[in-house]
C-alpha positions in Angstrom: 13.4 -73.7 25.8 14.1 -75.9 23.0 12.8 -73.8 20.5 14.8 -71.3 21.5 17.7 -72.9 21.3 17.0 -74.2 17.9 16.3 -70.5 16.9 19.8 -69.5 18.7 21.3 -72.1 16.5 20.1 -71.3 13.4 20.6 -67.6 14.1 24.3 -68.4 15.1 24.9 -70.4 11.2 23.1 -67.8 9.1 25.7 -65.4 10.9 28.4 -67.8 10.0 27.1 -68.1 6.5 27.1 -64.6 5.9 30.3 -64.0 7.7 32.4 -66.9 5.1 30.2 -64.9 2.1 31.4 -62.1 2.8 35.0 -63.6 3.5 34.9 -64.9 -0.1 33.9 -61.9 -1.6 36.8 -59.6 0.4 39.3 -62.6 -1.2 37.8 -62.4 -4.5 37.9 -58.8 -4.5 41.8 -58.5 -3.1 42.2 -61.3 -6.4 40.9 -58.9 -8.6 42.9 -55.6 -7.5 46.2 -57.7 -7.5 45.2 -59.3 -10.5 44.6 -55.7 -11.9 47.7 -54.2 -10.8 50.0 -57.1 -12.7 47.6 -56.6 -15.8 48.6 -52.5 -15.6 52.7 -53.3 -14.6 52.7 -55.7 -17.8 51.2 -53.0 -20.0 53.4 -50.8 -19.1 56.5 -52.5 -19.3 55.5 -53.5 -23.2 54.8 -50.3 -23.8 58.3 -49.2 -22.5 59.8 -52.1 -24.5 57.9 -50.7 -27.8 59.2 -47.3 -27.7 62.5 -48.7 -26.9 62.4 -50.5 -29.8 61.5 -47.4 -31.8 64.2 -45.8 -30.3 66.5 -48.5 -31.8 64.7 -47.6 -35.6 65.2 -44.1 -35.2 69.0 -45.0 -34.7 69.1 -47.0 -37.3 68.1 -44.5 -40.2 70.6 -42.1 -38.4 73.1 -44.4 -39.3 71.5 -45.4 -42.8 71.6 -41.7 -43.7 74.9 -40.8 -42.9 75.9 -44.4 -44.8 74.1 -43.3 -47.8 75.8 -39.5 -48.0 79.3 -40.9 -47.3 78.4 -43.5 -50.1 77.4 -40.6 -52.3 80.9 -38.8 -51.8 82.9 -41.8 -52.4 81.3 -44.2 -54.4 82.5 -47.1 -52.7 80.0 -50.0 -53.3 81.0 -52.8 -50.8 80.8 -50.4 -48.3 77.7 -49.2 -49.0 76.2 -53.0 -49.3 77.7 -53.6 -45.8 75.9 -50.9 -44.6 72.5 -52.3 -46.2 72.4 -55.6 -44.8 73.3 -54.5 -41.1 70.8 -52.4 -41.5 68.5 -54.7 -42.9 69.2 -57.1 -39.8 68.6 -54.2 -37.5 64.7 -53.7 -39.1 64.2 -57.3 -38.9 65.1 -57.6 -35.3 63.3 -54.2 -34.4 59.9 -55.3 -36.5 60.0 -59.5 -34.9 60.2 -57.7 -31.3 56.9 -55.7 -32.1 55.4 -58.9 -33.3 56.6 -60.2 -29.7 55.3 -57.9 -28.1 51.9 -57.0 -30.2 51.0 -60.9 -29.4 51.9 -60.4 -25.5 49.1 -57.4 -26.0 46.7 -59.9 -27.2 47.8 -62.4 -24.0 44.6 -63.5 -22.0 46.7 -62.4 -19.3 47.1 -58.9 -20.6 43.7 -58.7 -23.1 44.6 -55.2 -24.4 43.6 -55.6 -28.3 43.3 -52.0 -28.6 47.2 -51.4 -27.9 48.1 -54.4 -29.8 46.2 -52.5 -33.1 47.9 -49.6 -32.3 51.3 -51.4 -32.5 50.2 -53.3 -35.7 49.8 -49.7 -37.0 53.0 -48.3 -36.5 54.3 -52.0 -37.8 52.9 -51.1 -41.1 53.8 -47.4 -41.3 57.2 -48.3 -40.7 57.4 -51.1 -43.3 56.1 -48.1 -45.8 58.5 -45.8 -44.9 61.8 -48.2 -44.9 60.4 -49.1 -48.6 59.9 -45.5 -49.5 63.6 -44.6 -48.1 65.1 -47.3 -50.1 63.4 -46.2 -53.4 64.8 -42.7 -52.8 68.5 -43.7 -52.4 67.9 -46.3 -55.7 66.9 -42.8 -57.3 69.8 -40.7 -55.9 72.1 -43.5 -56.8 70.6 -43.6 -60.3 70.8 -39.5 -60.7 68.4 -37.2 -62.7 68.4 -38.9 -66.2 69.7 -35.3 -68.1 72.4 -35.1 -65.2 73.8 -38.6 -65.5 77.7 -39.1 -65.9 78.3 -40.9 -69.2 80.3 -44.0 -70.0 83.1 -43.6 -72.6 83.8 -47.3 -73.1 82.6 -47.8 -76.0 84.0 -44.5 -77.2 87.4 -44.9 -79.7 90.4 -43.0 -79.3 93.2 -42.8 -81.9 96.0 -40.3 -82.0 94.9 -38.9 -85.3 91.5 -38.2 -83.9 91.6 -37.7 -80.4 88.5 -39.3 -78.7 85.9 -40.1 -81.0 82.4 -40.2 -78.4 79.7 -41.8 -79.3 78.1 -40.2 -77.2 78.0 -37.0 -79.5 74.7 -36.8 -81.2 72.5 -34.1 -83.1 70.3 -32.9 -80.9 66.8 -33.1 -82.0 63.2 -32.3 -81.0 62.4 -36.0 -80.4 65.3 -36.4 -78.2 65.1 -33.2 -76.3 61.6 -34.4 -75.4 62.4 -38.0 -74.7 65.1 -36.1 -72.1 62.7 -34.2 -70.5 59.8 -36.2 -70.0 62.7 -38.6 -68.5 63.2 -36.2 -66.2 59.6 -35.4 -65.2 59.4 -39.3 -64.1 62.2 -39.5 -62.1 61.0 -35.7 -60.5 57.8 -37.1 -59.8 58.7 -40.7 -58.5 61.1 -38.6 -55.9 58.1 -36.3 -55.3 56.0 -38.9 -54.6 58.8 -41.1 -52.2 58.8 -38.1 -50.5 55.2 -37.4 -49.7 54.9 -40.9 -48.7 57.3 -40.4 -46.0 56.3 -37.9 -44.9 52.7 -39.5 -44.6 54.1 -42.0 -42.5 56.3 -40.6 -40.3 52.8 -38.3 -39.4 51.0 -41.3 -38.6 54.1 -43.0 -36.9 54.2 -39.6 -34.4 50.6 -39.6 -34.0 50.6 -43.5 -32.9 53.7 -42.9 -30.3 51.6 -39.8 -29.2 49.2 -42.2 -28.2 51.5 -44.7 -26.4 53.0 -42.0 -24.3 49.4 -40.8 -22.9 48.1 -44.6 -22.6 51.7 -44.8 -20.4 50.8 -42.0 -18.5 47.4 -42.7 -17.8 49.0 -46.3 -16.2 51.1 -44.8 -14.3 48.4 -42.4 -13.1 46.2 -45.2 -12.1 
């Protein structure tokens, strides 16, 4: 009778073993899926956050543009200078949110490297392409060498002789060559600008391409 007691017993505490095992792994596993689900909300919301952000940059060179053209027309340079370094602040504050948020990637908490290369990317696409936008409006601003406007201060005037330009010079072989390879510089220097922002803004689509199916596939989840 004892014995089978003792078997009873330790029947009754392997049950209650297994039972509290199996307790701890329902817990841990409950742990996990929550755990999971705020990984997948936080992902989500930085990737919201990025393309709000790029949102904000897209805005911005709106407003750059239309700067620049009214700038062209009027040639007013304090107002043009204005627009420059609001815009400038604008970048700045776009690119040290990415930052933010590229480190929150990297986040035990979050461990999504792979989205945090992906927003390092874009970071240095767009860097490329402000730089490549402001060497085009230096060029616009500067004009086609053969097309710039002359300077007549230097020029004398008398009422004898009228204006006497000094700008008035036999033309030449030499020079007419100098003029055009000038022109072949600045034509391929805009060429180039060009290209390269074009380049970019490819790569910049292609990036946010990705971000909007890694956003979808969350939400799927």
């Amino acid at each position: 009778m004892e014995d089978f007691e003792k078997k009873v017993s330790i029947s009754d505490n392997n049950n209650n073993n297994n039972n509290n095992n199996n307790d701890d792994y329902d817990i841990k596993e409950s742990m996990d899926g929550v755990r999971e689900e705020i990984n997948k909300k936080k992902a989500l919301d930085l990737l919201r956050q990025f393309l709000a952000v790029q949102q904000r940059r897209a805005l911005a060179y709106a407003h750059l543009k239309r700067g620049f053209e009214a700038y062209l027309v009027s040639g007013i340079e304090s107002a043009y200078q204005q627009l420059c370094s609001s815009i400038t602040v604008e970048f700045n504050d776009c690119s040290k949110q990415v930052i933010e948020i590229e480190s929150s990637f990297k986040s035990p908490d979050c461990c999504r490297d792979d989205l945090a290369d992906l927003l390092r990317s874009v970071q240095g696409q767009e860097k490329q392409k402000l730089q490549l936008t402001a060497t085009i409006q230096v060029l616009k601003k500067a004009g086609r060498p053969s097309e710039r406007p002359v300077s007549h201060d230097q020029c004398s005037f008398s009422g004898a002789m009228g204006h006497k330009c000094v700008h008035i010079h036999k033309i030449t072989e030499a020079s007419g060559t100098e003029d055009a390879e000038a022109d072949a510089e600045y034509d391929n220097a805009m060429k180039e600008a060009i290209k390269g922002i074009q380049d970019a803004v490819i790569a910049i689509n292609e990036n946010l391409e990705e971000v909007r199916y890694e956003i979808a596939a969350l939400e799927t989840q």
